[in-house]
KEDO-233917 format. One record per residue: x, y, z of N, C-alpha, C in turn. Coordinates in pm, whole numbers, plus 50000, padded with zeros to 5 digits. Example, Ala and Ser with C-alpha at 12.3 -4.5 7.8 and 13.67 -1.06 7.14 Angstrom:
BEGIN
513194943150780512304955050780513204967050780 512854977550708513674989450714512905000350787 
//
This chain:
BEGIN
189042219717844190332218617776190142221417627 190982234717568190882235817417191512225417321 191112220117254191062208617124191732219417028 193122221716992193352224416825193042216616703 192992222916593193072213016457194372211516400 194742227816402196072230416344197112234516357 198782235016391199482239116464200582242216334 201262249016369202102260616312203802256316335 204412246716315205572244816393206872250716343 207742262616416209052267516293210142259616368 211032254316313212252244916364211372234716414 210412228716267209952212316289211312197916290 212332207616200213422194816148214472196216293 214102200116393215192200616479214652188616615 215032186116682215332178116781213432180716865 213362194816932212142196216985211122195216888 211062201016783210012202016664209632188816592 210272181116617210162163116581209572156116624 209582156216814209092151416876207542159816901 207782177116902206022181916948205242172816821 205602176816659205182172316579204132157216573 205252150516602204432133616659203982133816723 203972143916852202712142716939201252145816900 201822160616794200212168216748200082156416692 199982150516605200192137016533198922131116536 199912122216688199102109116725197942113616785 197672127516808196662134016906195462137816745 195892137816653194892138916525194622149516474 195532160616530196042176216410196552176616297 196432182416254196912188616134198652198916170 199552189016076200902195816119201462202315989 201602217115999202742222215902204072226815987 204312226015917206352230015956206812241715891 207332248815929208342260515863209702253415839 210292257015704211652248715693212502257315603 213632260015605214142271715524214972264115395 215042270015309215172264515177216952261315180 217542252815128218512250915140219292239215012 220562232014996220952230114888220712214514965 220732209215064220302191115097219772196415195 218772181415179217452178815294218082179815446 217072186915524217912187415683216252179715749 215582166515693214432166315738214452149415804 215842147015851216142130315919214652130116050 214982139116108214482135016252212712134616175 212112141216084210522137116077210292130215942 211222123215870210812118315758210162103815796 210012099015934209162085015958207742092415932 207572106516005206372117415981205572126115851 206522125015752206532134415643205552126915552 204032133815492203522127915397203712141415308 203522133115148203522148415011202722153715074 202482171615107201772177615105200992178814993 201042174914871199872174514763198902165014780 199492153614866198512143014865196992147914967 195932144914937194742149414969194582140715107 194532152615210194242144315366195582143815409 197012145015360197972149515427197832150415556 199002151315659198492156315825199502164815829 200472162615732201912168415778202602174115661 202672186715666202762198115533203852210015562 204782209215533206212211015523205902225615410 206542240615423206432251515394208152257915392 208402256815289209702267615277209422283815320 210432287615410210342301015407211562303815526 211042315715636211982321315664211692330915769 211932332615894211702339216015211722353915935 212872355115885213622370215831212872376515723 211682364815705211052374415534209852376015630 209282386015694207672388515749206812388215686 207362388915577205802390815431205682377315393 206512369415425206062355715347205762347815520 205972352615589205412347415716203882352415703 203602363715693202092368715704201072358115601 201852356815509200862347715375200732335615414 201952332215501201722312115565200612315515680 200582325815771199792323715866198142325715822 198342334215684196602330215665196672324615597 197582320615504197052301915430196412286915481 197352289215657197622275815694196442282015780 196432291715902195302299115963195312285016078 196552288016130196612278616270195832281116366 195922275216478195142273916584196212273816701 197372269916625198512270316743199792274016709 200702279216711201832286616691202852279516755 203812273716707205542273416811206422274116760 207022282216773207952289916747209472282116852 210062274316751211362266716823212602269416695 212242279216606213242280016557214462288416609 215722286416592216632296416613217932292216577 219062296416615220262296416588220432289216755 220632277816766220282276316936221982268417004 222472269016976224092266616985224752277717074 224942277517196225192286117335227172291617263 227932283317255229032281117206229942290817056 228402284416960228462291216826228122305016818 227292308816918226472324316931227522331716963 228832330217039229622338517010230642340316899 230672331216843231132332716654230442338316584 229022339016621228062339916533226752352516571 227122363216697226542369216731225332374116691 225302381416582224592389816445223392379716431 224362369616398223002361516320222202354316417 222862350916511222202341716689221062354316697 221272369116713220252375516781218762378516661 219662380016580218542382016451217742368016438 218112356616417216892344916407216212343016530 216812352316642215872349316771215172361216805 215752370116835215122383016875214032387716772 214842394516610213812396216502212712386316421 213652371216432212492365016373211392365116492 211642362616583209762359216708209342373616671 209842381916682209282397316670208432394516545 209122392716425208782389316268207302384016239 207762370216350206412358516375205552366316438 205362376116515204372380416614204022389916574 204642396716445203992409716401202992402516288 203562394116221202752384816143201212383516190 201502375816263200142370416349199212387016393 199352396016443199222408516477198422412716351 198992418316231198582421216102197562417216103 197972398916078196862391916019195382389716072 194102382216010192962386116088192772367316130 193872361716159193902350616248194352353516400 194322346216462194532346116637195182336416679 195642327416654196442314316682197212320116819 196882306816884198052306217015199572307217006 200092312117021201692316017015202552311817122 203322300517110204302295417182205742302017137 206312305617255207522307417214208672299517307 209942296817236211212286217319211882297417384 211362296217524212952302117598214122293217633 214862294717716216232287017775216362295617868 216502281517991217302284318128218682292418077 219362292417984220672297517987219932312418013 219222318118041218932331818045218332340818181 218702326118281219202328918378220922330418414 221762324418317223272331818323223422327418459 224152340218517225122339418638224232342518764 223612330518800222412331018889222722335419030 221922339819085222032346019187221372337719353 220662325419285219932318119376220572304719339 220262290419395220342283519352218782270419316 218022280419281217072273619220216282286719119 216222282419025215342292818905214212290418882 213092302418891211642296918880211252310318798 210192315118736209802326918673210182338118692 210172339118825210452353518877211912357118890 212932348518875214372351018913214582355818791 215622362518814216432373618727216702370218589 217122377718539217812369318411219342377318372 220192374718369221652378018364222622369618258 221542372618148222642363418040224322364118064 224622354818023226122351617980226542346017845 225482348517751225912343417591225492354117508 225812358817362224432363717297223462349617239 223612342617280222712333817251221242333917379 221952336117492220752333617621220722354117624 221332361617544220812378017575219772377017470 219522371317333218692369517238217912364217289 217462353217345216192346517447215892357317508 216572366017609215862374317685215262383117594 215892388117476214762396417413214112395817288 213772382517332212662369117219211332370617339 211452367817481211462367217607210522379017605 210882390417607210252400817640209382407317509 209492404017427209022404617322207692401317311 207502389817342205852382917373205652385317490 205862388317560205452396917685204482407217649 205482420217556205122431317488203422428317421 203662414517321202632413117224201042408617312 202082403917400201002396517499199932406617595 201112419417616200192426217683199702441017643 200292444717500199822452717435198382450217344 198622439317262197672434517214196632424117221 196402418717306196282406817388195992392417290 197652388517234197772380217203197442371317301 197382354717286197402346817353199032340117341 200232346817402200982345617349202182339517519 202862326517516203492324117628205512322217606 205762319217679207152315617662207402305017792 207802295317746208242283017777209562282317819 210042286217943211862284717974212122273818040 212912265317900212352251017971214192251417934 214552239218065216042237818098216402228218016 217622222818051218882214817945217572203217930 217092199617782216482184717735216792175317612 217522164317679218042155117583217492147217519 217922136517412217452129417380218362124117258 217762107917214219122105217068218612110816983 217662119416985217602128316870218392144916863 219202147516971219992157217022220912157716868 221272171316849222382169416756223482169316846 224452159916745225492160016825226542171316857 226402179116798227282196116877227032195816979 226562188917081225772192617231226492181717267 227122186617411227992180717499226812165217522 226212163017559225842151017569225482139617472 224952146117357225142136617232226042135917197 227162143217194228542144817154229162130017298 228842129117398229502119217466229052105217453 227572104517443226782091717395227472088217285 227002096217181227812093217034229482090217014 230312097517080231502092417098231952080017166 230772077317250231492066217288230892053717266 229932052917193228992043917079230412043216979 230752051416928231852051116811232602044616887 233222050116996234672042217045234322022717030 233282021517112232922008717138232491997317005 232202007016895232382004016758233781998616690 234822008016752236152005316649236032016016559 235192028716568235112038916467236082052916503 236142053416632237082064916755237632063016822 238532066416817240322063516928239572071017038 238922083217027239172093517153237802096317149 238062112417266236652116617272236952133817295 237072145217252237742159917327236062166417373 236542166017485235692178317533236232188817612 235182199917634236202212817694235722211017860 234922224017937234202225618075233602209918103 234072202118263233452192918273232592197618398 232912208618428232422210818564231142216718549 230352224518451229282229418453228202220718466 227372223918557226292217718597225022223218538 224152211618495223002214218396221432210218472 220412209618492219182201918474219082197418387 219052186418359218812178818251217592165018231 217002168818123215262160618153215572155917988 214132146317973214112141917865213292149717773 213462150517663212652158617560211492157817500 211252144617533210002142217453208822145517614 209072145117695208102147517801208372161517863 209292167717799208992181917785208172191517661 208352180917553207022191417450205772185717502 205522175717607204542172017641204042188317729 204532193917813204382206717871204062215617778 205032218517709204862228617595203292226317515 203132215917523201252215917455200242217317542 200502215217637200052219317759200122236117810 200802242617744200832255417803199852261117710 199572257417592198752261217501196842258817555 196902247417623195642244117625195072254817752 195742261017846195142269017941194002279917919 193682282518000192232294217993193172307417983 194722309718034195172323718004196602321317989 197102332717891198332334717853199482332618002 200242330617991201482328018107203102321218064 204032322718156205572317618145205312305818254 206212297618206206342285518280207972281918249 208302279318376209692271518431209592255518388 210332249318300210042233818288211662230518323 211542214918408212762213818436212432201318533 213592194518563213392183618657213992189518807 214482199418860215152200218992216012193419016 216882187918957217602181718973219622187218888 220292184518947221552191818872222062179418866 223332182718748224022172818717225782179818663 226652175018659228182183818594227862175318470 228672180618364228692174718216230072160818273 230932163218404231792151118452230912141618455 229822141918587228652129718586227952124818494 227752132018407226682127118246228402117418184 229682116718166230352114218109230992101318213 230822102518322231032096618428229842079318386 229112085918400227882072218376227802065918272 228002077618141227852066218016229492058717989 230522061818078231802053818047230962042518157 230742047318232230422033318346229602019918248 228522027218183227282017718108228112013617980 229382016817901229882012617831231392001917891 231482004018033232221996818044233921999918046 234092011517992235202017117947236072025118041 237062028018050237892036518123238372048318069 237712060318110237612073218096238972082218051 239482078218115240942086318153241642078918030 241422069417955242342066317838241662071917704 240442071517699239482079017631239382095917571 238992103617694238682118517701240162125517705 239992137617642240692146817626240642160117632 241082170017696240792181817701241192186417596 240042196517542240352206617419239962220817468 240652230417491239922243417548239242250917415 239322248017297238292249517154236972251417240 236442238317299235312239817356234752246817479 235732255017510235772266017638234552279017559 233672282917643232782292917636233772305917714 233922322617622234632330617658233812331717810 232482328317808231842335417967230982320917976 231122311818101230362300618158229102304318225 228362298218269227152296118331227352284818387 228112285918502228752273318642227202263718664 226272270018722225012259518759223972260318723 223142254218671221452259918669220902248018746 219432251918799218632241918888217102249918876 216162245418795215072246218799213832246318877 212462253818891211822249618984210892250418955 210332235618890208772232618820207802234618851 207682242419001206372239519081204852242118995 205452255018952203942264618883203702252318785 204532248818728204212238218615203392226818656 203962223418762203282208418802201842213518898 201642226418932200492232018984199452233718846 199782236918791198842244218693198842236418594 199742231118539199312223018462199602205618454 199832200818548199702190218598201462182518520 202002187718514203202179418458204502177618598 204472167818543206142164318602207012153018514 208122157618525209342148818494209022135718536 209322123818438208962112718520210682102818470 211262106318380212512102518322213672106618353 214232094718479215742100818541216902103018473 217852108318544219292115218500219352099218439 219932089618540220682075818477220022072218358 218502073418324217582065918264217712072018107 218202083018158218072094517989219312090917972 220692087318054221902084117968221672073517901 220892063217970220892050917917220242053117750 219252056717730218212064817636218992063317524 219922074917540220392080117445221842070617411 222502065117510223662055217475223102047217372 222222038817468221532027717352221302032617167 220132046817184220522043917077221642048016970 222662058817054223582059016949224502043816916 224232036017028224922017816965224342015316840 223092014416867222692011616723222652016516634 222772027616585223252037316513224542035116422 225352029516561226832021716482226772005616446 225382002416445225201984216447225511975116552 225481980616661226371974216793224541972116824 224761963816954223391953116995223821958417161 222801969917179223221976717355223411966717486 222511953617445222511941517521223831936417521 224201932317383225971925917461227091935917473 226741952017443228121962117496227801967017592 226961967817626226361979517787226221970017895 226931972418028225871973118136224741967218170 224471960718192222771954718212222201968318328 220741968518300220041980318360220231978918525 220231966418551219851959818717221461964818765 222431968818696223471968518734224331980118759 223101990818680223702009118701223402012718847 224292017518862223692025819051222462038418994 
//
């Protein structure tokens, strides 16, 4: 099993990059972050993590820059001269990518290209992770998705994955990067931003149960997701790094769920009645849906020994709890007792 020192993380301040981060961490690497320069701090989810990078022995060293500048990517990769690469930055909002086309395909498609020509140039070798999404299976044709099934976007957000996707493929087998892609399905957590239908329902109804929200609008209740927990999915993702050869891996629990049932359970664990609550807004209607996805971990749990161990009920609970506290509420006297969820 390969031992890194140093890992490379772009979209450290986001939801996945928070949690790999604390893992390289507690495991005794050396963490820099890519973070793009901006007018206020976007660094909540790792500031329990964040030491000055001036301070001597640092673990965790935070780098302004930018997928879109390659030349100032080439100078971080032989400054820092990783050992491991992940690449989780993007424009990653399924919804927004069609407002936002241009810029969804350019931070995904050109920046990994950007990152991988970088690395290429340079006379380092670092392992190269890259973030796919199940959304890039689209309008599936089976009802279980594993490596080999198709890919039929339905966003420019999941057509940019596919050619982020094929991209390290290219690098992988032109040049023989050590270079993988990770198409790992719907993964939550209370570190989710809330634009995402499920932090958006935890969090709304933490507020309601507060006295902070009358309501709750959401759009599609019917789309069905896989949905796993996040922090035992970058557990995979470091794991795809440690193998003897480059490869794609399917991460996912097999399991489906509708965004009704995820909204269904946390009114149940709050106690509340739904139908006086929720509201349809078609705002949140996607011009083109992706009705089901359903994952199929096998290669994953063959090869590299992972499985899901954190259920559908267990991750609502997760994340309810802590958006309660969040609003000062005590999950013990507003929720549900655990012995009491089906």
């Amino acid at each position: 099993m390969r031992v890194p020192t140093v890992a490379l993380i772009t979209g450290i301040t986001g939801q996945d990059g928070s949690y790999l981060a604390e893992q390289l961490l507690d495991l005794g690497h050396e963490v820099h972050g890519l973070i793009r320069r901006s007018s206020s701090f976007n660094t909540a989810r790792i500031e329990h993590l964040y030491v000055d990078p001036h301070v001597e022995g640092a673990r965790l060293k935070l780098h302004y820059g930018d997928l879109l500048d390659s030349s100032s990517l080439r100078r971080l990769i032989e400054e820092v001269r990783p050992d491991e690469v992940y690449n989780l930055a993007a424009q990653s909002h399924v919804r927004v990518s069609f407002d936002m086309p241009e810029y969804t395909a350019a931070t995904i498609v050109q920046g990994t290209t950007s990152l991988l020509e970088a690395i290429r140039q340079s006379d380092v070798r670092p392992r190269f992770y890259q973030a796919g999404s199940s959304e890039m299976f689209g309008a599936v044709l089976e009802p279980w998705q594993d490596e080999s099934s198709p890919f039929r976007p339905q966003s420019p957000y999941a057509a940019a994955k596919v050619g982020a996707h094929a991209m390290v493929r290219v690098y992988r087998e032109a040049y023989g990067l050590f270079a993988v892609n990770g198409i790992l399905f719907n993964h939550e957590s209370p570190r989710r931003s809330p634009t995402f239908v499920t932090r958006k329902i935890t969090r709304g109804i933490a507020r309601i149960l507060a006295g902070l929200d009358t309501g709750l609008f959401l759009g599609n209740l019917e789309a069905s997701r896989d949905w796993g927990y996040a922090p035992e999915y970058m557990e995979a993702v470091r794991l795809m790094l440690q193998q003897d050869e480059p490869d794609d891996f399917v991460i996912a629990t097999g399991e489906t769920h509708s965004v009704r049932e995820f909204m269904v359970e946390t009114f149940r664990l709050a106690q509340l009645d739904q139908e006086r609550y929720v509201h349809f807004d078609p705002v949140y209607l996607r011009p083109a849906e992706v009705e089901s996805l359903r994952g199929d971990a096998s290669k994953a749990a063959e090869r590299l020994g992972w499985k899901p161990r954190t259920k559908f009920t267990a991750l609502v609970r997760i994340m309810l709890e802590a958006d309660c506290r969040e609003v000062g509420l005590d999950p013990a006297k507003v929720l549900l007792p655990a012995d009491e969820v089906a």
